[in-house]
C-alpha positions as CSV (number, residue, x, y, z in Angstrom):
1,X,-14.0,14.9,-14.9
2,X,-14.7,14.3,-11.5
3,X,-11.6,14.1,-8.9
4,X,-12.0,10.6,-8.7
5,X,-10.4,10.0,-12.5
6,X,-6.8,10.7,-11.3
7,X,-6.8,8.2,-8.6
8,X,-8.0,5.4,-10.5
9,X,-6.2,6.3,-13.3
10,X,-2.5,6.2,-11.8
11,X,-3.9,2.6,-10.2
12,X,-4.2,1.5,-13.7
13,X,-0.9,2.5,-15.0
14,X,1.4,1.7,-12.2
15,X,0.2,-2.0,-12.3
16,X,1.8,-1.9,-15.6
17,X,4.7,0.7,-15.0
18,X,6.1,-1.9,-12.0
19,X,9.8,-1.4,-10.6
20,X,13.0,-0.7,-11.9
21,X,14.0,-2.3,-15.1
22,X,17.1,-1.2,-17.1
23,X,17.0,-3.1,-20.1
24,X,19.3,-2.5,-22.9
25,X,16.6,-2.6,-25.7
26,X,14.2,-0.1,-23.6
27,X,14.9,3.4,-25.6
28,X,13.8,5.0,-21.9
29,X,16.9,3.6,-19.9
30,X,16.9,3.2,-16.7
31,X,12.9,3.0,-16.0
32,X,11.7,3.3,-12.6
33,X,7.4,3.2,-11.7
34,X,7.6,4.0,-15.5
35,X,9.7,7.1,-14.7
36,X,12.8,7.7,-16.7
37,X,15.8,8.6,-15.4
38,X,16.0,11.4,-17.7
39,X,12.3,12.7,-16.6
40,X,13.2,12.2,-12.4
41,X,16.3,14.2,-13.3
42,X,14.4,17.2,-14.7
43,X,11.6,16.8,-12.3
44,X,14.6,16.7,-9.2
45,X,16.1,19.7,-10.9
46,X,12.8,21.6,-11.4
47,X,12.2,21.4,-7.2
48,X,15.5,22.3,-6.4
49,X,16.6,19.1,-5.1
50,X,19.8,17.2,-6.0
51,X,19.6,14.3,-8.6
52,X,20.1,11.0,-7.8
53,X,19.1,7.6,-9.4
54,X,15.6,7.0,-10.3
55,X,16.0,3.4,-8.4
56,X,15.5,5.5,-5.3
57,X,12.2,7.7,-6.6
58,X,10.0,7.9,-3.6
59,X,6.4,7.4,-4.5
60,X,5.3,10.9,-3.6
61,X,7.4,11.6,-6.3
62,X,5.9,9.6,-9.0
63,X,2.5,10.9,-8.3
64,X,3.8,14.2,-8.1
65,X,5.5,13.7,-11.8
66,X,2.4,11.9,-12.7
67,X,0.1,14.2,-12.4
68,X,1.7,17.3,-13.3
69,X,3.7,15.6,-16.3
70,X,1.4,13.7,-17.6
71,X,-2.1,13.9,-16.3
72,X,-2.3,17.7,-16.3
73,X,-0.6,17.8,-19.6
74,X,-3.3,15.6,-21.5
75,X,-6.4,17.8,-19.5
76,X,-7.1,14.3,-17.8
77,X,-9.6,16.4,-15.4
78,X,-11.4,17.8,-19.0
79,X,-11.3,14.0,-20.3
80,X,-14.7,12.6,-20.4
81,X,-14.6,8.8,-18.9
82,X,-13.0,6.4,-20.0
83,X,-11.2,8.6,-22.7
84,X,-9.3,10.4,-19.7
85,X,-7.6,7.0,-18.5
86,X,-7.0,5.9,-22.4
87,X,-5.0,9.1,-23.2
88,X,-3.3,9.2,-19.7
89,X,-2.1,5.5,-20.4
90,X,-0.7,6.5,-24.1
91,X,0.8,9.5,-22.5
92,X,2.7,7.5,-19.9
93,X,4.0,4.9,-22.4
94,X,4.5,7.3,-25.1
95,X,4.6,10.6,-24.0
96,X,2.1,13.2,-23.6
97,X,3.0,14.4,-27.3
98,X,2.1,11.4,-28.7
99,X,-0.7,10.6,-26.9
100,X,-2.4,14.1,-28.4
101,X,-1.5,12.6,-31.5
102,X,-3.4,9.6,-30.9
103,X,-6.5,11.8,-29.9
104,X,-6.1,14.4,-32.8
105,X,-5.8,11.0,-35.3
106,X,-9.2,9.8,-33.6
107,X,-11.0,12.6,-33.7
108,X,-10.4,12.5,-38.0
109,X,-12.1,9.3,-37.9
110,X,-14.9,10.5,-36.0
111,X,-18.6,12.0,-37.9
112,X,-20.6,14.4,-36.3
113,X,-23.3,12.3,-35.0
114,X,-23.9,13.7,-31.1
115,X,-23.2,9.2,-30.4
116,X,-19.9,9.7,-30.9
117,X,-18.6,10.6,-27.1
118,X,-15.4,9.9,-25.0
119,X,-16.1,5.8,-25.0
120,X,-15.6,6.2,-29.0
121,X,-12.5,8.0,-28.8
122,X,-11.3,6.0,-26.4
123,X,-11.7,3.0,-28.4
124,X,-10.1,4.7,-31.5
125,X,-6.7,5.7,-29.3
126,X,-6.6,2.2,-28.5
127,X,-7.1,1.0,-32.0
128,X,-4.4,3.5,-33.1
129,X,-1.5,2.2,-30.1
130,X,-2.3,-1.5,-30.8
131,X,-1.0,-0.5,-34.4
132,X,1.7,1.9,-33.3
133,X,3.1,-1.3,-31.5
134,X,3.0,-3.4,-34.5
135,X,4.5,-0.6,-36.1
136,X,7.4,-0.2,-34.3
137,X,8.2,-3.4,-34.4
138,X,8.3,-3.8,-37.7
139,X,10.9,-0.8,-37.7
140,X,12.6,-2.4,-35.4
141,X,12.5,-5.7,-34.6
142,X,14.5,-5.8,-31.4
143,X,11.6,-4.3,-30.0
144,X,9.5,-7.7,-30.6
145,X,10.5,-9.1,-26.8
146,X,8.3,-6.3,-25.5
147,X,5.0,-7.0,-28.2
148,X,3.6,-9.3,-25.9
149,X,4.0,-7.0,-23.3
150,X,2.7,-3.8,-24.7
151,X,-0.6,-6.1,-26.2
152,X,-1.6,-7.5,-22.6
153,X,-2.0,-3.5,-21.5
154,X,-4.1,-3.1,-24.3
155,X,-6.2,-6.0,-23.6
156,X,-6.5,-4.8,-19.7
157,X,-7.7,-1.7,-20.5
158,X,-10.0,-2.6,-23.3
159,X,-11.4,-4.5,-20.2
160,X,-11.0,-1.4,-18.0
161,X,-12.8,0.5,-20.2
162,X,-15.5,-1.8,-21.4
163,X,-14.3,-2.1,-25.4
């Protein structure tokens, strides 16, 4: 897609990926711009530079993870709009893995018909996170103090992306 994707993209997620939180009920630990500790420590370790505490991540550095991590990852510059932010969201919150899940999932819902386009898909991986929430929740219910949470994203980018 075009260049401008990325930018507005990372906008959306880091209103939602704020500072650092270390929660004990957060499976990512120590969370910082929605960097985990354990992803800043391969990311310092892959440019040769020496690890520290993702408290201190500079912002060059999350876009830098970002984008090569994440964005790149998913093909966010093959996405077609609004698909691209949708998957780069899901990949942020769940990983890039999972958010190619999500996609792969969608597409197995979707018929031939030449409609059927990114704005389609894009709805479906929504669909499919709103119910991997619930989901883990009900697997394990400490994880219910972030429901609220994880629903409001969904809501803002079902506005972001007109669903």
């Amino acid at each position: 897609m075009a260049a401008q994707s990325y930018p507005n993209a990372i906008k959306f997620v880091l209103q939602w990926e704020g500072g650092y939180v270390n929660d004990p009920d957060d499976k990512g630990g120590a969370t910082n711009k929605g960097i985990t500790q354990k992803t800043y420590d391969a990311y310092r370790k892959k440019v040769k530079k020496p690890l520290q505490p993702v408290k201190q991540i500079a912002d060059a550095e999350v876009q830098a993870i970002y984008k090569s991590g994440y964005w790149d990852t998913i093909g966010g510059d093959a996405q077609p709009a609004p698909l691209d932010l949708v998957l780069f969201d899901a990949a942020v919150n769940h990983g890039p893995g999972k958010a190619k899940q999500f996609l792969a999932k969608a597409k197995t819902t979707m018929d031939d018909d030449a409609t059927n386009d990114g704005i389609e898909l894009a709805r479906r991986v929504v669909d499919l996170r709103v119910n991997f929430y619930y989901t883990i929740v009900k697997n394990n219910p400490s994880q219910k103090k972030f429901l609220n949470g994880w629903l409001n994203r969904m809501r803002a980018l079902k506005k972001a992306i007109g669903y």
